[in-house]
ChimeraX commands (.cxc) that place a marker at each C-alpha (Angstrom):
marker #1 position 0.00,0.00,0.00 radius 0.5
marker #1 position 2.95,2.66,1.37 radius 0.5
marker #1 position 4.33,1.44,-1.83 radius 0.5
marker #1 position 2.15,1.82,-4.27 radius 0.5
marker #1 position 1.40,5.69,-3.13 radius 0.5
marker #1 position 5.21,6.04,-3.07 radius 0.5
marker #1 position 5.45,5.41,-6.73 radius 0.5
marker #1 position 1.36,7.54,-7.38 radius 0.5
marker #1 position 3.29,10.40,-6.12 radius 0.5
marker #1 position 6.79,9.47,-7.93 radius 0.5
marker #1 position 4.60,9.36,-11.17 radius 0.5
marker #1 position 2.35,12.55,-10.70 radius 0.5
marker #1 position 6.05,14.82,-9.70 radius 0.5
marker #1 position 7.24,13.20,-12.80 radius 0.5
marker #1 position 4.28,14.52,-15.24 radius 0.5
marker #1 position 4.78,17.82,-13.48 radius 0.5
marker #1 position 8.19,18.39,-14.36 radius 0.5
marker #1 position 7.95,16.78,-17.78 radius 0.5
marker #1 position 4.81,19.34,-18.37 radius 0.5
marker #1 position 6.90,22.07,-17.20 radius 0.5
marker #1 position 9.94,21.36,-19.25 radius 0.5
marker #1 position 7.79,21.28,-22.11 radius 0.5
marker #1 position 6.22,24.93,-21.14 radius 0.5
marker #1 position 10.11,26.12,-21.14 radius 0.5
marker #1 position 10.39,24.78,-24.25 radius 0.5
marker #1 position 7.57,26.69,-25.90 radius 0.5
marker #1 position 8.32,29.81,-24.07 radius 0.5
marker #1 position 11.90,29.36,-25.80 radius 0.5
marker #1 position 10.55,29.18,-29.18 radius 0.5
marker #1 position 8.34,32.29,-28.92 radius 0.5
marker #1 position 7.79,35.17,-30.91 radius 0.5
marker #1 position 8.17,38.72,-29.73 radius 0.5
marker #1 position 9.34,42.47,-30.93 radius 0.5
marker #1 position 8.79,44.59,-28.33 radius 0.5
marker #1 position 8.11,48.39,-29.57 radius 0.5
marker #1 position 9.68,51.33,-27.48 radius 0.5
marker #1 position 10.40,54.66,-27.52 radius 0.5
marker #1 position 13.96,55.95,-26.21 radius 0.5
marker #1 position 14.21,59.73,-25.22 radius 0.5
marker #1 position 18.30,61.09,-26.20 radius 0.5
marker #1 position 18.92,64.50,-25.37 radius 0.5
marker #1 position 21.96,64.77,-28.11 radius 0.5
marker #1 position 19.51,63.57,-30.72 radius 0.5
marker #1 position 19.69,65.98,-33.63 radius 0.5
marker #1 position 16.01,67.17,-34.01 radius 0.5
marker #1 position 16.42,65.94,-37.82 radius 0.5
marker #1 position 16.85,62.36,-36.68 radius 0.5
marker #1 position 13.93,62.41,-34.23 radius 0.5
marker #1 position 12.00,58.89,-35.22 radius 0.5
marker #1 position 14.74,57.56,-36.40 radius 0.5
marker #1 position 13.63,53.41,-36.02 radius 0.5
marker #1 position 16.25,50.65,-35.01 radius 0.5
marker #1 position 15.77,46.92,-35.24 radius 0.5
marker #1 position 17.84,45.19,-32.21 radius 0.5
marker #1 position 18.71,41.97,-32.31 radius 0.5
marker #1 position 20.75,40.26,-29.86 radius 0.5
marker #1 position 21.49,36.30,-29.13 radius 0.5
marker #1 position 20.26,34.39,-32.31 radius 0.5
marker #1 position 22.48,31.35,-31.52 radius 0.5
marker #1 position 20.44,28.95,-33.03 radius 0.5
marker #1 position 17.47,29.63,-33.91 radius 0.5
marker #1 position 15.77,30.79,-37.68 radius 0.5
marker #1 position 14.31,34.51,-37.34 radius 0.5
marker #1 position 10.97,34.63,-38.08 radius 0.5
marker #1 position 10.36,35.50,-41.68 radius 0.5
marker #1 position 6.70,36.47,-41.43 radius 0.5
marker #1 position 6.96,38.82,-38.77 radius 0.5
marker #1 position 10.21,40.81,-39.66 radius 0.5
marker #1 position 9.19,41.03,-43.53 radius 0.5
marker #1 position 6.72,43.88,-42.97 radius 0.5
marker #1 position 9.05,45.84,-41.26 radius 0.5
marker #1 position 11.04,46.55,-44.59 radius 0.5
marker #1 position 11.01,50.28,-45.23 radius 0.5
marker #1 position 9.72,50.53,-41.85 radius 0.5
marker #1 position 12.97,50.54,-39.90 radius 0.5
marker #1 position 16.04,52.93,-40.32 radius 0.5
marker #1 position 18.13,50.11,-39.33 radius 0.5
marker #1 position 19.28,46.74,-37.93 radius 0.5
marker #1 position 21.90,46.36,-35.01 radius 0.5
marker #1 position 22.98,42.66,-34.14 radius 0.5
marker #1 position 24.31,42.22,-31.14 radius 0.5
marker #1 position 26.42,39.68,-31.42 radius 0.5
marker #1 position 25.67,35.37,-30.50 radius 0.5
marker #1 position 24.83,35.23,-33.96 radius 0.5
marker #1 position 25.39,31.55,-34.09 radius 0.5
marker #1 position 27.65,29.43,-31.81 radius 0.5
marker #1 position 29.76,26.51,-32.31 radius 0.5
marker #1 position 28.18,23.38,-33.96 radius 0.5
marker #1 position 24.68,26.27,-35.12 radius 0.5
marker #1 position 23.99,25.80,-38.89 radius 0.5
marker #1 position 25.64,28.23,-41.13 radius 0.5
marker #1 position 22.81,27.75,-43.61 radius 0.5
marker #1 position 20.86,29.15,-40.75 radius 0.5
marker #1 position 23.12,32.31,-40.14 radius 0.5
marker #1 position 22.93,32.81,-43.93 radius 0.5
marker #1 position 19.17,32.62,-44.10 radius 0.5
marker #1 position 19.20,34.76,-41.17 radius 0.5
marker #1 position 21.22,37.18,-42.55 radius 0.5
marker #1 position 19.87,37.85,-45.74 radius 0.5
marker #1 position 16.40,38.28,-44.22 radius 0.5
marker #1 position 17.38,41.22,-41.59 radius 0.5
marker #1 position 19.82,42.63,-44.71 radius 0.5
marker #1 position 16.33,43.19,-46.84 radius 0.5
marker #1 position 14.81,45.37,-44.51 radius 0.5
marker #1 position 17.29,47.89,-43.46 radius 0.5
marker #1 position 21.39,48.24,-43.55 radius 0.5
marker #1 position 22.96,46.32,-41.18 radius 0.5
marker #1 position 25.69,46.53,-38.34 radius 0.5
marker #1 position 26.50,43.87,-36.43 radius 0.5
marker #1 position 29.06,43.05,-33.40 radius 0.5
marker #1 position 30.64,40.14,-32.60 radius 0.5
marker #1 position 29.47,38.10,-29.08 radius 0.5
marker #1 position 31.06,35.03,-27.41 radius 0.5
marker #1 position 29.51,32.41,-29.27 radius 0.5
marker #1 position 30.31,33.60,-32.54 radius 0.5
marker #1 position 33.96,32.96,-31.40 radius 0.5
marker #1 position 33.59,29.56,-30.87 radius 0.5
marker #1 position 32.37,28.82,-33.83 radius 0.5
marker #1 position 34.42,28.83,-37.21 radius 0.5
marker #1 position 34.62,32.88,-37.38 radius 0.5
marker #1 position 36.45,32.94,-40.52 radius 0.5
marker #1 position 33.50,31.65,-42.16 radius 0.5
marker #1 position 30.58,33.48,-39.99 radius 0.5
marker #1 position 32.58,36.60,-40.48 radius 0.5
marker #1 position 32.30,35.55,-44.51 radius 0.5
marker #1 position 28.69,35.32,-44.28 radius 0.5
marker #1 position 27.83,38.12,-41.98 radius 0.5
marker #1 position 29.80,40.35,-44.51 radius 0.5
marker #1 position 28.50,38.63,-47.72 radius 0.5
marker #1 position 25.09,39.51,-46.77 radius 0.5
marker #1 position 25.65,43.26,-47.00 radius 0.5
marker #1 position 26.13,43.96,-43.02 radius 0.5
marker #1 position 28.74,46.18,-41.75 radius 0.5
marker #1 position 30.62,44.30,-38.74 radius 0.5
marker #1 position 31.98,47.20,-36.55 radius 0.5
marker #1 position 35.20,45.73,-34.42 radius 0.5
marker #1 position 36.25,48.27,-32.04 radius 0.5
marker #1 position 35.51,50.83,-34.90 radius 0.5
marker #1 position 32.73,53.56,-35.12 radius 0.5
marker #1 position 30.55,54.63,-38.75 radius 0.5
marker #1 position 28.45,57.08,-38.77 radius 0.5
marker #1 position 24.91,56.93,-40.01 radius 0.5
marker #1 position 23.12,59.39,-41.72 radius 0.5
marker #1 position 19.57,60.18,-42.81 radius 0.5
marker #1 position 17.90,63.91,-43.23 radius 0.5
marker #1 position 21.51,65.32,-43.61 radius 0.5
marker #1 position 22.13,64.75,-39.68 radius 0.5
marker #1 position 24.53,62.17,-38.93 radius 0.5
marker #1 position 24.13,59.65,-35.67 radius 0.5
marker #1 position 27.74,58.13,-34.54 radius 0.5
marker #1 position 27.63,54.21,-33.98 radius 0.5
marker #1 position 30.18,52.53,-31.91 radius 0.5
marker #1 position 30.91,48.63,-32.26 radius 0.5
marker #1 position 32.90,46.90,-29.02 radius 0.5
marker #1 position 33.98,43.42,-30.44 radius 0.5
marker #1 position 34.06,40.38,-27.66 radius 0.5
marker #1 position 37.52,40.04,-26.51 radius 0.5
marker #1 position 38.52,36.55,-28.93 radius 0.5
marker #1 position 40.70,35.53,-26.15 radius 0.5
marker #1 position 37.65,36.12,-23.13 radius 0.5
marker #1 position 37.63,37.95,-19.84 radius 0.5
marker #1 position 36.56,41.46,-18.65 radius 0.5
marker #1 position 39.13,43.07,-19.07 radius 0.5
marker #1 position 40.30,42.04,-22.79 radius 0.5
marker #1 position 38.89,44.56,-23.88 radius 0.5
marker #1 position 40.40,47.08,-26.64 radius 0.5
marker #1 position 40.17,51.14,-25.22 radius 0.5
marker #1 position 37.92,52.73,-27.21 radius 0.5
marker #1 position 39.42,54.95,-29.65 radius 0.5
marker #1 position 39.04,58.62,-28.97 radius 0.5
marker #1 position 36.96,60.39,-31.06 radius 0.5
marker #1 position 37.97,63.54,-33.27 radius 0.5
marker #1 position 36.08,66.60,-34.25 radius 0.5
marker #1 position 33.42,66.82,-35.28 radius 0.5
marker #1 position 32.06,63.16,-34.74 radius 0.5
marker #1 position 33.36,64.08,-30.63 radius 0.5
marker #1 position 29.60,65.99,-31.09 radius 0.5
marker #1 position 27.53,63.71,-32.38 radius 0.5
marker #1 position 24.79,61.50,-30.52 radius 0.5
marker #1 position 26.49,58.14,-29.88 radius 0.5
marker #1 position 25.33,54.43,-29.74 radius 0.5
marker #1 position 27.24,51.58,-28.27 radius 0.5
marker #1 position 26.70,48.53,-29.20 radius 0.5
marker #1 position 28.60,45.27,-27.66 radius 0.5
marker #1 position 27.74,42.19,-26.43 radius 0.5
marker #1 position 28.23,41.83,-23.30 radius 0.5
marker #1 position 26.96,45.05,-20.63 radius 0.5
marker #1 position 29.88,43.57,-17.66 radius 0.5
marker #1 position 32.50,45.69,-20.62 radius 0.5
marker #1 position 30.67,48.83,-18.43 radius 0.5
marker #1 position 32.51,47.86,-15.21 radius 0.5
marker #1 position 35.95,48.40,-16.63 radius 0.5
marker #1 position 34.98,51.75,-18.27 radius 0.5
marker #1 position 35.88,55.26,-16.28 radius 0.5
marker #1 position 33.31,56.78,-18.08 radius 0.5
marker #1 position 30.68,56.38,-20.58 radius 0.5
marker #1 position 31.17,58.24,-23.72 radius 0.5
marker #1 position 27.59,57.69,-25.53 radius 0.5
marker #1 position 23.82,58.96,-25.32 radius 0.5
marker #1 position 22.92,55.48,-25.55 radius 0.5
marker #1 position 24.54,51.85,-24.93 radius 0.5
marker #1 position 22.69,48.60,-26.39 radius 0.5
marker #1 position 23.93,44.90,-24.84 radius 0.5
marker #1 position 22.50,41.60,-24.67 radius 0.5
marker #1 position 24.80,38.59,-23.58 radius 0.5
marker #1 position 22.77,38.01,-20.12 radius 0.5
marker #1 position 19.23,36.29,-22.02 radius 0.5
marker #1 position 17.78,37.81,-18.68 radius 0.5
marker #1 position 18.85,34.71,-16.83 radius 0.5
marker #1 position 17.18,32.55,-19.63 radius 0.5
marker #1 position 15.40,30.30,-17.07 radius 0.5
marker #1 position 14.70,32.27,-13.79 radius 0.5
marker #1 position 12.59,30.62,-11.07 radius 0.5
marker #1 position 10.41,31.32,-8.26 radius 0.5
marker #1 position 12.57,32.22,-4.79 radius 0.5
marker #1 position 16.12,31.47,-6.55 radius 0.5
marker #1 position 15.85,34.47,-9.19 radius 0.5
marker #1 position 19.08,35.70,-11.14 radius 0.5
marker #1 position 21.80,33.44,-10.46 radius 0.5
marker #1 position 24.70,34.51,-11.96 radius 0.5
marker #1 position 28.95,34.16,-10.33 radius 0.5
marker #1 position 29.55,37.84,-11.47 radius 0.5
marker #1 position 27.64,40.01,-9.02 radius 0.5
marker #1 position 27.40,43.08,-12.02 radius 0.5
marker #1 position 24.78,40.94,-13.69 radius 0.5
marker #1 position 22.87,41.09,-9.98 radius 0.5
marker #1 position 21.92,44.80,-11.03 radius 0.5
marker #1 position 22.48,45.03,-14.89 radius 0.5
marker #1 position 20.53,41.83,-16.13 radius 0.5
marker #1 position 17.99,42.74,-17.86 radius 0.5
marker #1 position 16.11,46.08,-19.66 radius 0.5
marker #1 position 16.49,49.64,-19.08 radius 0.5
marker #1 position 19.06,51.66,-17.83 radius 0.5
marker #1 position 20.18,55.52,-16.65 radius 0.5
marker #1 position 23.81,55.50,-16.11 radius 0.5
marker #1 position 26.14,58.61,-15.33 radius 0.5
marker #1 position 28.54,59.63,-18.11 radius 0.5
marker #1 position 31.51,60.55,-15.91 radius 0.5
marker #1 position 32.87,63.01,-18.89 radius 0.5
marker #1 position 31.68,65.95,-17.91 radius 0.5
marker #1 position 28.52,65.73,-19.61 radius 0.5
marker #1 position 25.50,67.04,-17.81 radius 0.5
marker #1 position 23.41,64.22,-19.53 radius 0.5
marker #1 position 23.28,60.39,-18.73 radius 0.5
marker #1 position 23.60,57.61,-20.69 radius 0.5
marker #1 position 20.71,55.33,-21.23 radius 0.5
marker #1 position 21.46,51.31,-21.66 radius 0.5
marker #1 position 19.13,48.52,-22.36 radius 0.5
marker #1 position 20.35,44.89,-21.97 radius 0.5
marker #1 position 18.41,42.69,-23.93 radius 0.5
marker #1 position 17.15,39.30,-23.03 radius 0.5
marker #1 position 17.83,38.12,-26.52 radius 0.5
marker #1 position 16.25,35.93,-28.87 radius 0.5
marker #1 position 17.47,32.53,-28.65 radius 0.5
marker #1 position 19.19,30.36,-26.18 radius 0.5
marker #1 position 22.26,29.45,-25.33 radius 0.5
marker #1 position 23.02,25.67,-23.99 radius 0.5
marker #1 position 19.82,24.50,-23.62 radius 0.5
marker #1 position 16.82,25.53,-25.23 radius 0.5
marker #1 position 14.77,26.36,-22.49 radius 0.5
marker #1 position 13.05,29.73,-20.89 radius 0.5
marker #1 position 11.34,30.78,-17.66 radius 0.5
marker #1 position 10.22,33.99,-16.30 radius 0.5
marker #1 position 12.62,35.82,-18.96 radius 0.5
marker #1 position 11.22,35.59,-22.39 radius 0.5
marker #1 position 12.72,35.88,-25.69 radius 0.5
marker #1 position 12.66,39.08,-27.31 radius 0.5
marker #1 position 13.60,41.37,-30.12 radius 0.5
marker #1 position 13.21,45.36,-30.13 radius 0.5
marker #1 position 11.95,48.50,-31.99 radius 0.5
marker #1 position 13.74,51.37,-30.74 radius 0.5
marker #1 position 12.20,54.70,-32.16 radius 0.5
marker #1 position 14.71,57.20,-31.14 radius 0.5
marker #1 position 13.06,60.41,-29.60 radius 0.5
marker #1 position 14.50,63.93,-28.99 radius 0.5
marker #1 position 14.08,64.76,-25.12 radius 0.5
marker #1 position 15.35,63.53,-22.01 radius 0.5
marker #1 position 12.12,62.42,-20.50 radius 0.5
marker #1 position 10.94,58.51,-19.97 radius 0.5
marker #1 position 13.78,57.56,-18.05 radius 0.5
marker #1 position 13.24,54.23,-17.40 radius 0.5
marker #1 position 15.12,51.92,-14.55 radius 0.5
marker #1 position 15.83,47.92,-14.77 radius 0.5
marker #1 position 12.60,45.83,-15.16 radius 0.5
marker link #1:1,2 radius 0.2
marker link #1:2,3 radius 0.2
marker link #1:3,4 radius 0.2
marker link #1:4,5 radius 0.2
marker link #1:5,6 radius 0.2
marker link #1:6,7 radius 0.2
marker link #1:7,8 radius 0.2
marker link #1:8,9 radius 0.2
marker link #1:9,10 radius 0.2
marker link #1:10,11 radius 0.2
marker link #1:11,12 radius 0.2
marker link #1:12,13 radius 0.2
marker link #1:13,14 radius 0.2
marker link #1:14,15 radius 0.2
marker link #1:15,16 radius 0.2
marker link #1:16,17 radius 0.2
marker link #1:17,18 radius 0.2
marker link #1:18,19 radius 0.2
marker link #1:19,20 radius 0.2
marker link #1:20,21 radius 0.2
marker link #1:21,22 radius 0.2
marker link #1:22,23 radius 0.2
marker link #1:23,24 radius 0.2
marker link #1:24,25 radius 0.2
marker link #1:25,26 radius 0.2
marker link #1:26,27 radius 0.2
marker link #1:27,28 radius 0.2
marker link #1:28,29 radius 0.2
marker link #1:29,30 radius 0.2
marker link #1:30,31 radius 0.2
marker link #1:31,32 radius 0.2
marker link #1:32,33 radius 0.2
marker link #1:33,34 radius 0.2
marker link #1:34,35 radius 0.2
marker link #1:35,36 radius 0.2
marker link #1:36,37 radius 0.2
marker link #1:37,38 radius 0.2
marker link #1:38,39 radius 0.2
marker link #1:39,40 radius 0.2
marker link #1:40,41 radius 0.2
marker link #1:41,42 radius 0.2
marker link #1:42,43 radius 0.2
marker link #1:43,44 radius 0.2
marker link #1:44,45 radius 0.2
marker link #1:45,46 radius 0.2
marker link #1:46,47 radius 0.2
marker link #1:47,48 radius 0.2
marker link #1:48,49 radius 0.2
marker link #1:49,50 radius 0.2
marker link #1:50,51 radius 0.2
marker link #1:51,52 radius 0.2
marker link #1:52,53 radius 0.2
marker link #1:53,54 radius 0.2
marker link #1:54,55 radius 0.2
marker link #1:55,56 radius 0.2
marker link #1:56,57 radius 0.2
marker link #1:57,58 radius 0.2
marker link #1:58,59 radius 0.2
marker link #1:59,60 radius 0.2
marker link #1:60,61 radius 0.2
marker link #1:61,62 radius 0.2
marker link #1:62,63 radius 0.2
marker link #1:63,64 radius 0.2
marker link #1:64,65 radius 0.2
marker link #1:65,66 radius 0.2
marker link #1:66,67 radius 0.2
marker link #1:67,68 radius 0.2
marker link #1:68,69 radius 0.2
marker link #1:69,70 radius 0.2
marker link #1:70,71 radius 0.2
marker link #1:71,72 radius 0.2
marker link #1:72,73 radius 0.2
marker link #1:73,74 radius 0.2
marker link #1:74,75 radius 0.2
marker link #1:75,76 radius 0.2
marker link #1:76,77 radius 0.2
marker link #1:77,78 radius 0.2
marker link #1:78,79 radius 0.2
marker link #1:79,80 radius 0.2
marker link #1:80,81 radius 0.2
marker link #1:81,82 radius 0.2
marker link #1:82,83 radius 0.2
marker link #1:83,84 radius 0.2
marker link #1:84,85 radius 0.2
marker link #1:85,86 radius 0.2
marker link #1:86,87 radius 0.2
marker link #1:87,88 radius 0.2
marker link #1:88,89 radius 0.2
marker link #1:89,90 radius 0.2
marker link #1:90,91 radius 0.2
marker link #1:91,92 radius 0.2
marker link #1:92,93 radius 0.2
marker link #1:93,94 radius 0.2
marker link #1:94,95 radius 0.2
marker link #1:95,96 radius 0.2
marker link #1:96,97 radius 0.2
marker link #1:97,98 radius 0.2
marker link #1:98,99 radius 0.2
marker link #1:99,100 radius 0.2
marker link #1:100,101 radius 0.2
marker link #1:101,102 radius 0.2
marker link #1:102,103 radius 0.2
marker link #1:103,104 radius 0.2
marker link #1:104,105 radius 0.2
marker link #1:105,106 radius 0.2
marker link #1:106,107 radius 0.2
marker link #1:107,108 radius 0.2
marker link #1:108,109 radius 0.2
marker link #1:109,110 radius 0.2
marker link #1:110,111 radius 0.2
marker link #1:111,112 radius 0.2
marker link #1:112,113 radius 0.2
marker link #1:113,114 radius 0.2
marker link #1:114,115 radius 0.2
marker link #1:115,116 radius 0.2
marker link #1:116,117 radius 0.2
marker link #1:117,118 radius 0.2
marker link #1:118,119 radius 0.2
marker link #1:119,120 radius 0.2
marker link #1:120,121 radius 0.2
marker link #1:121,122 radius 0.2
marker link #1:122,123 radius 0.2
marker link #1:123,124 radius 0.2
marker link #1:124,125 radius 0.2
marker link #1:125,126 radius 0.2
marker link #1:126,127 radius 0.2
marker link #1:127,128 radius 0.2
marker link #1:128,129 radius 0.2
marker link #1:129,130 radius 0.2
marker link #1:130,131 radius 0.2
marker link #1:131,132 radius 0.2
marker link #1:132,133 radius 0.2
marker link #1:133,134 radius 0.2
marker link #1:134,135 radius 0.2
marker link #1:135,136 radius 0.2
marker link #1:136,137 radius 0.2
marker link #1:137,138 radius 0.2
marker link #1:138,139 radius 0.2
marker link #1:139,140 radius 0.2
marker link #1:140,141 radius 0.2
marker link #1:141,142 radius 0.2
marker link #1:142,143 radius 0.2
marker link #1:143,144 radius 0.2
marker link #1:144,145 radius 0.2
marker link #1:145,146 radius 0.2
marker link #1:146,147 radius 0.2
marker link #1:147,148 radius 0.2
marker link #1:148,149 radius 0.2
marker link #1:149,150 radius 0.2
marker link #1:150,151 radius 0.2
marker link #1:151,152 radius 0.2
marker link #1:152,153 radius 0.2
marker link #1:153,154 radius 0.2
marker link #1:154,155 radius 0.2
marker link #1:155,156 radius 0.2
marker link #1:156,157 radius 0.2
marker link #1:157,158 radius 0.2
marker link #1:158,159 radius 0.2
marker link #1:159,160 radius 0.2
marker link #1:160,161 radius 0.2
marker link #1:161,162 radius 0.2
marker link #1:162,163 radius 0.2
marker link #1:163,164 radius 0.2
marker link #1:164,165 radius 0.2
marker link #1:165,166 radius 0.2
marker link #1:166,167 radius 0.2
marker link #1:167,168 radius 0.2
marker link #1:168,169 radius 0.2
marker link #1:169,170 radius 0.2
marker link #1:170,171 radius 0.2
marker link #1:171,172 radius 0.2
marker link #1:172,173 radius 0.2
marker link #1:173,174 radius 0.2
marker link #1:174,175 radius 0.2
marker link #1:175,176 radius 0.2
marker link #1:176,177 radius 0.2
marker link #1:177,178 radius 0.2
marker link #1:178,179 radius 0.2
marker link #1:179,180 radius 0.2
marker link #1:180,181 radius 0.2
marker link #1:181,182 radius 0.2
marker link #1:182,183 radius 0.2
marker link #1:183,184 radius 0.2
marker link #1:184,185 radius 0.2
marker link #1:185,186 radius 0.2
marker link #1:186,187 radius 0.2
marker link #1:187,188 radius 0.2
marker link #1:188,189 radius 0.2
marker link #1:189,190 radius 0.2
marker link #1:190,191 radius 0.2
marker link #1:191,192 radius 0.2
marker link #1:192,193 radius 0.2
marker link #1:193,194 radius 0.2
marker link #1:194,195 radius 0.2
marker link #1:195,196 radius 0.2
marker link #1:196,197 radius 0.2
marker link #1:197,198 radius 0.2
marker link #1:198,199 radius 0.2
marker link #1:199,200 radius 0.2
marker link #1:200,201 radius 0.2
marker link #1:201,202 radius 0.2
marker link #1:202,203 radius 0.2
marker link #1:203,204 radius 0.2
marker link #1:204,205 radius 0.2
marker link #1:205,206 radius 0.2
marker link #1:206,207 radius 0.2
marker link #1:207,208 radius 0.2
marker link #1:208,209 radius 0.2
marker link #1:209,210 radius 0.2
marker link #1:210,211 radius 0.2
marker link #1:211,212 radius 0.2
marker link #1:212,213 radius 0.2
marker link #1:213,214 radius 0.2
marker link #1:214,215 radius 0.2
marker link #1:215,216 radius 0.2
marker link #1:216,217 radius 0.2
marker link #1:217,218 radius 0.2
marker link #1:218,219 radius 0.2
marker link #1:219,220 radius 0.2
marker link #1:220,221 radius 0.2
marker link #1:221,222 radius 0.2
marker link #1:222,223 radius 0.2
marker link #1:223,224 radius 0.2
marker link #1:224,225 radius 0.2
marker link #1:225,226 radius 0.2
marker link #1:226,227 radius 0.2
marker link #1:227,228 radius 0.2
marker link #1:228,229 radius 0.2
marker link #1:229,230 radius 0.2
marker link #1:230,231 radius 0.2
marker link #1:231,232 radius 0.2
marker link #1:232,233 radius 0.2
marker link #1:233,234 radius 0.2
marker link #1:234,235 radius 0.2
marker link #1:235,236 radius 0.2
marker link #1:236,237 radius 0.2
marker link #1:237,238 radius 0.2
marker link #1:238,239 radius 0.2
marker link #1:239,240 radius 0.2
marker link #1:240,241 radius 0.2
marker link #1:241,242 radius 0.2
marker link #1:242,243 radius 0.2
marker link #1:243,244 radius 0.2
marker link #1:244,245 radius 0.2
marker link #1:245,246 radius 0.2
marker link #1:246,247 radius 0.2
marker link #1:247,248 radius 0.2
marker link #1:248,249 radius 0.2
marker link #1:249,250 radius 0.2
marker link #1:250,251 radius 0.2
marker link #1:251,252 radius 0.2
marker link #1:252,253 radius 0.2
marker link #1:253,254 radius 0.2
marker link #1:254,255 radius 0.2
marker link #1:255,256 radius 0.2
marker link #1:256,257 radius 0.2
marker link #1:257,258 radius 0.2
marker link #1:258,259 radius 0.2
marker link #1:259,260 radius 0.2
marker link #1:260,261 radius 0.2
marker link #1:261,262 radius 0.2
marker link #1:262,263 radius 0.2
marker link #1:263,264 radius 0.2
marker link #1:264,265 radius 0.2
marker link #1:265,266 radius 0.2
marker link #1:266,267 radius 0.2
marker link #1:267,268 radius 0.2
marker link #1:268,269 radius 0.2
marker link #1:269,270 radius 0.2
marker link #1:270,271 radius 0.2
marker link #1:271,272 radius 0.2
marker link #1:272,273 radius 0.2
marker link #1:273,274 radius 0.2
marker link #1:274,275 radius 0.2
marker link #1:275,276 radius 0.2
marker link #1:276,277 radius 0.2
marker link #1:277,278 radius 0.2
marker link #1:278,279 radius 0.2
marker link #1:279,280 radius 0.2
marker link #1:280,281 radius 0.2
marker link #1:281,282 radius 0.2
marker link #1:282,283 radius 0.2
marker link #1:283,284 radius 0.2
view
């Protein structure tokens, strides 16, 4: 009898847990752009609008065709945040993935972790072949309206580690003046920085956690990604500026080990770029 409820109970924990890795599984697979508006002080009033498509943690998964399509002519641009694939991730896939986001808007991309430890020569062939610009500790700047918007791309130390990192070049005049954007992988390059030297940083890396349960929460051994896991961001500038910086970290769209998500879902973003310095927004 003790027995037999022993193993009624052993079976019903079982279904449980089997139902609830399955619910990770769908809620890895989802579908979501999330539309926002970010305020920039520095943005030059003939850019105001200006629409970004971010992108962050592909790994392996196919971007959706169906719902990035009608955003062609609809977005000003695409930034990839590096993770575009990782090691053993179909390079068919990156391809397809790549000539998709390259049809709706020009394209800059960074490199993240992942794409490291996969064959880079030839992900670095196909990010390029598609048309995308791959910023490696290099800025472009972008212009529409005859105002110009300065992008900064921080490429993923190849070798690893915090503090790998390349200095950012200094800036000369004029671009020293323009609204900035950096984008890099991984947000924990902000604790080795002395200051912040952009209206506006954009990181992924974290996936939110990727699976984050009830009472354990973010569990992560670097205690920066305690505070900056997930979403928005005010952050002083420590230049002298009188403005701050704004940063979103973005949970990403994919996975990375196993394909599984709780309590962080996937995401991709719409960033309409707005002149003003109102909407500040802190971490979700």
């Amino acid at each position: 009898m003790v027995t037999s409820l022993l193993l009624d109970i052993l079976s019903i924990i079982m279904l449980l847990l089997a139902v609830f890795i399955a619910m990770m599984l769908v809620a890895a697979f989802r579908n979501r752009i999330i539309a926002e508006e970010i305020f920039l002080e520095a943005l030059p009033e003939a850019l105001e609008g200006f629409r970004i498509l971010f992108i962050s943690d592909i790994h392996r998964r196919r971007l959706p065709i169906k719902l990035l399509n009608p955003l062609k002519g609809k977005v000003d641009a695409v930034f990839l945040g590096g993770d575009l694939t990782e090691k053993g991730g179909s390079l068919n896939r990156l391809c397809d993935n790549m000539t998709l986001v390259a049809g709706l808007a020009p394209v800059y991309a960074v490199h993240g972790n992942h794409d490291y430890r996969a064959n880079i020569s030839l992900v670095d062939n196909i990010i390029r072949g598609s048309g995308a610009i791959l910023l490696q500790d290099e800025s472009i700047t972008i212009e529409k309206n005859g105002s110009r918007l300065l992008l900064t791309g921080v490429d993923f130390p190849r070798k690893g580690g915090k503090k790998a990192y390349q200095p950012l070049t200094p800036l000369a005049a004029p671009d020293a003046s323009l609204c900035r954007i950096i984008l890099v992988h991984d947000p924990l390059w902000l604790s080795q920085q002395s200051e912040i030297p952009a209206d506006l940083v954009l990181a992924g890396h974290t996936h939110g956690g990727q699976v984050v349960l009830p009472f354990v929460g973010h569990r992560h051994v670097d205690p920066f990604y305690q505070v900056y896991n997930a979403g928005h961001f005010v952050l002083p500038r420590k230049d002298g500026s009188k403005t701050e910086a704004k940063m979103l970290i973005s949970r990403g769209f994919g996975t990375a080990h196993l394909p599984l998500r709780w309590g962080s879902p996937s995401e991709m973003h719409i960033l309409t770029l707005r002149r003003g310095a109102s909407r500040d927004t802190m971490a979700d």
